[in-house]
Each structure stands twice: as C-alpha cells, then as structure tokens.
N, C-alpha and C positions, 0 to 999 in steps of 0.2 A: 504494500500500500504506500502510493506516492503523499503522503499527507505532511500540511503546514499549517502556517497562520501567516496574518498579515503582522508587521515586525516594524519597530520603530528604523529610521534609518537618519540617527543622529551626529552626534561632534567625529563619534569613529565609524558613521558612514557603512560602508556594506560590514565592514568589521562587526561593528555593532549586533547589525542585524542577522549575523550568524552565529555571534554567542547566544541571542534572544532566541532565535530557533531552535538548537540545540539544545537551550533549559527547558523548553516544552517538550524534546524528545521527536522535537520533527526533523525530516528529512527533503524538506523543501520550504520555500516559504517566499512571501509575496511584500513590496513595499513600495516606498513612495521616493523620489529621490529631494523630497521637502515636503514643504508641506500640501496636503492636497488639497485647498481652501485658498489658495494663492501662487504666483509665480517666483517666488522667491528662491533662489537656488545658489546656493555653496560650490564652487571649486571643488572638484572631486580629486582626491589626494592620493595620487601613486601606489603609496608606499600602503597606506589602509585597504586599497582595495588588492593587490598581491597578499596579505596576511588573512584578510579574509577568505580568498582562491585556498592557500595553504589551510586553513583548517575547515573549508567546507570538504580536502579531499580526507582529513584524519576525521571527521567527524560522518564523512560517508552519504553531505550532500553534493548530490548529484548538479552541477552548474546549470546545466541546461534544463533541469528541471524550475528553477527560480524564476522566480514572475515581476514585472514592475508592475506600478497601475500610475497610468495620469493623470493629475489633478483635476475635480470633478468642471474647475472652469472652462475647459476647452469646450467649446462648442461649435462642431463643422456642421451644422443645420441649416443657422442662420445666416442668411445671405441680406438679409433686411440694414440689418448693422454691416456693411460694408470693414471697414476698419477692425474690428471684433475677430469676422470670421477671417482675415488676414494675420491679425495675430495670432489668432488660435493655428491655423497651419504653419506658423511661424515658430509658435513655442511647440507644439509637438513634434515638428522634424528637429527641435536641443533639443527636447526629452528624448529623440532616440538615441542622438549623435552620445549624449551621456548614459544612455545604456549599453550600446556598444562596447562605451570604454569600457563599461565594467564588465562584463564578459559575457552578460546575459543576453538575452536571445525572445523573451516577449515581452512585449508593453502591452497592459490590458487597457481599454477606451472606452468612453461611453459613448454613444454615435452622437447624440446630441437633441435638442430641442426643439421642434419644429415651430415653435410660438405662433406668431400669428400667418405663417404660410402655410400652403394646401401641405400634406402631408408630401406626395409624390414629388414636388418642389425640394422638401428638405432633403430627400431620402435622395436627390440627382445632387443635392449640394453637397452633401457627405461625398459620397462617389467622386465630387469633381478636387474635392481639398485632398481627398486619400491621394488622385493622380499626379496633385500637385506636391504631395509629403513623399512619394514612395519613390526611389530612387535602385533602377535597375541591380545595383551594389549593394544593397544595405541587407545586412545579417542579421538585424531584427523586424520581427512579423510583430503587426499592430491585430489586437484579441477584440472584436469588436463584441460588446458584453449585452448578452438577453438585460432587458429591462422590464420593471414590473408594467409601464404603461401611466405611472404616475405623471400626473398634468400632461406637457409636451411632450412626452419622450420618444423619440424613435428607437426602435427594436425590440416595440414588444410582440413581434410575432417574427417565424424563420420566412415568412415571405417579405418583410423589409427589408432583412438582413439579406438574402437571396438576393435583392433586388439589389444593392450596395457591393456584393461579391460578383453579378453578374455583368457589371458596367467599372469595376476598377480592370487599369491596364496589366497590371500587375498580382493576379488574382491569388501568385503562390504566395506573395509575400503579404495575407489578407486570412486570420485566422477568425476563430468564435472562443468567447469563454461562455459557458455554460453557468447562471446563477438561479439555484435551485428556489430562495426566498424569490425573488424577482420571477421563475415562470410559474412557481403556485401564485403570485398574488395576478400575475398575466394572466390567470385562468388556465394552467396546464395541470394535473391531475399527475403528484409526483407518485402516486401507488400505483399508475400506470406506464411509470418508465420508461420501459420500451420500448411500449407503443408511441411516444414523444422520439424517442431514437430514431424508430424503423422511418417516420416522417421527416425525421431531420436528416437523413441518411440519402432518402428520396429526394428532397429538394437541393442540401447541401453539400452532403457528403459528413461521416463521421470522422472523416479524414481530416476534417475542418477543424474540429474540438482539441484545445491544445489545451484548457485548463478548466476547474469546474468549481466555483466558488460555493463552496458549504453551509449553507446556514438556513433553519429553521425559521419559521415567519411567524411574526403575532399575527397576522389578518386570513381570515377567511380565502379561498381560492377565489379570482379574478376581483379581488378586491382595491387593486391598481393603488396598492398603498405603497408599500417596499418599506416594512422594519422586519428589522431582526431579531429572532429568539436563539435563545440557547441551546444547543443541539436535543435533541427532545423534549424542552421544554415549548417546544409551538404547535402549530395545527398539522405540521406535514408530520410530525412523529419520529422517535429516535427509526424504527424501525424500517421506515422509509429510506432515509437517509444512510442509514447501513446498506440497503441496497442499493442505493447510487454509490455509493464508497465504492461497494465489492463488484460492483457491474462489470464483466468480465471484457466488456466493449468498450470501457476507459480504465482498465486497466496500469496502462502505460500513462495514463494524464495526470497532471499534479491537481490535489484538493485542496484549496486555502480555505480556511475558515477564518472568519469575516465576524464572527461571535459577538453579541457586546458584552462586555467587562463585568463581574460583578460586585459592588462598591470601587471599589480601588483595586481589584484582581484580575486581569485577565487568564480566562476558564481554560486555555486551550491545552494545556498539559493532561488534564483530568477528563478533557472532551475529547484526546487523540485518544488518549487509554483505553475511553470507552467505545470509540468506534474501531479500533485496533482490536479489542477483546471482543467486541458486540455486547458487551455488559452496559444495558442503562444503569445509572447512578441516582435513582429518585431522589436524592439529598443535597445532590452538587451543589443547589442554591444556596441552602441551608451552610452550608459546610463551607464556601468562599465566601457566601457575608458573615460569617464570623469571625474567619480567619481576617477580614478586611476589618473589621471594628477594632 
C-alpha cells in the first residue's frame, strides 16, 4: 500500500516534509511548496533538498511516488479577469519549474472556477492555459483533481475532465487525481467503486489516475459541499475507503490523506495503521482530543 498524508513543507523545505512523513509511518506523501492560500515562495535550497533524496531512499520512500499540490488561487477558468488568468499560467508553469528541481514528478491542480461564464467557455479556457503551461520537455505531469461541484467548480464530472484531456496538445503530460470526499459529495456512490472505475476507464483511461486523495466527507452524497471527515468517521464509511485503499486497479497509485486534525493533532499515523490493518478505531476521536488537551 502506497499510502501518505499531506506534510508541512517548511524552513527545511522537502527535508522537512520527509521526517513529517516518516513519523506517521508513510511511505509517500503530498505538499505545498508555501503556502496554498497565497503566492509567496522561498528559494529552494540545494543542499535540503539532496538530504531529503538521501533519507526518502533509507527511509524507503519511493521519489516518484511524492505528490505537490498548487495553491488553491490559480484559477485557468477564468478568462473574464484577463490579467488573473495570465498570472495564474504564469505562477503555475514556477510551481512546476520548482518541482522539477526537487525531483518530483506530479503537481496536483484544481481546474478552476467557471464564475460567471457558460460552463463549456471555462472548460476550453482550462484546455487553452494547460497548452500554454505544458512544454514538450517538462518531466512533471499536472493531476487535474475531481471536484465536489461546490459553487463554480469545474471537474465535477469525468466528462469535463474528458473534455480538458481531449483538447490539450500534450495529453501525456495531463494526468487525474482521484478525491474520494469530492466524488461522494459530486454524487458518485463510493460502495460502488468500480463501477465509477469501469466508466472512468471508458471515457479516460485508468491509465490516467496517478494519485487518489483519501478522505471521508461530512455531507450527504451529491451534496456539492466538499469537507472532510476522518477516515470512518463520515458518510462514505471506514469500510468503503479500505476498498478504494486495496482496489487492486490502483494499486500502484499513491493515497494522501487530506484528514483534518484533531484539536492540535494531526490523525494520520493512527489512520495509516488502520487502513494498513483494516482495523477501524471507534475511539481515535476520543483518544487524539485528549492527547491534544
């Protein structure tokens, strides 16, 4: 089992975020290269990201399994804001040029916002910023991420994304991450798995799915909310989510859990164990807000 979490990426940089992974007992793990609420970005320092290399190989995570993610402000949607959607292609081809250096190999994206243009407007405007980001050369693939549907959002169904994979020039370099909280609240039915596979298989290819974001949802199915619960503590059930773990058709794909915290703890050591074991933990709650107080 390829399984992670998402991981600060602080003062020591990927450094950092591979002792963070490693105390939870992952062997993959997903982050931000600053903060994802802003473009603010750090120099990326030589020397940290080599010692980081050096103990993802003693520690037995795998490079190319490590996931970035983009800062939630990029938005290639919007063509209304002229200036916006030029920066946004702008700061995401640095976000790649800065994941390259570090040796990683996806950046996960949100496709973006359609606000107040026709949907199919946004969905050609995505398509045209990707043509303008992707460069024949470049050894990182952009993860364009299922969305629950909340307000504007584009991708909450595999035919917009279909539609954005079948108009970039560069189609190999044009993956999916798969979020589990995000196609229960899109109205996808995660005890029927498969059958979400065998259609996304049909139109995309599973060839496509390079990553699968983990996490349990507070809302009802097709509730176009998108929060997060703690691994069996939401409506899609630990038991669900063991089966998308072990689903033998992602396999080979890395799981970040995306969890939220509980007081001051984040769960994800106690939440590998139990989707590693298949042991639910009915107390986890109980047992991290205490340790937290």
């Amino acid at each position: 089992m390829i399984i992670g979490s998402h991981v600060n990426f602080g003062e020591k940089q990927l450094l950092g975020s591979t002792e963070q992974a490693l105390s939870y007992g992952a062997n993959t793990f997903m982050f931000y290269t600053g903060a994802p609420q802003n473009t603010i970005r750090k120099s990326l320092d030589e020397a940290l990201t080599k010692e980081a290399h050096e103990l993802m190989q003693k520690g037995h995570i795998d490079l190319k399994n490590v996931i970035c993610h983009a800062p939630y402000i990029i938005n290639l949607a919007n063509k209304t804001n002229l200036d916006g959607w030029h920066f946004s292609i702008a700061f995401l081809q640095n976000e790649i040029k800065r994941v390259a250096t570090l040796g990683v190999r996806y950046i996960v994206v949100h496709p973006g916002n359609y606000l107040k243009q026709e949907v199919p407007v946004a969905l050609s405007n995505i398509a045209e910023a990707l043509n303008k980001i992707i460069k024949p050369e470049d050894e990182v693939m952009i993860l364009l991420e299922t969305m629950a549907g909340k307000g504007t959002e584009c991708g909450r169904d595999m035919t917009e994304l279909k539609y954005i994979l079948d108009h970039v020039v560069y189609p190999d370099k044009v993956g999916i991450c798969l979020d589990t909280c995000h196609l229960n609240d899109a109205g996808i039915d995660i005890a029927d798995f498969d059958t979400y596979l065998d259609e996304l298989d049909r139109l995309i290819g599973l060839e496509k799915v390079k990553c699968v974001h983990l996490n349990d949802s507070k809302n009802d199915r097709g509730s176009r909310k998108d929060r997060h619960a703690n691994i069996g503590y939401g409506t899609l059930g630990f038991t669900n989510l063991v089966k998308v773990c072990t689903n033998p058709r992602l396999e080979n794909i890395p799981k970040i859990l995306e969890t939220p915290w509980i007081g001051d703890r984040a769960p994800y050591k106690e939440e590998i164990i139990m989707l590693k074991t298949e042991i639910f933990n009915p107390n986890l709650m109980n047992e991290l807000a205490k340790t937290a107080e």
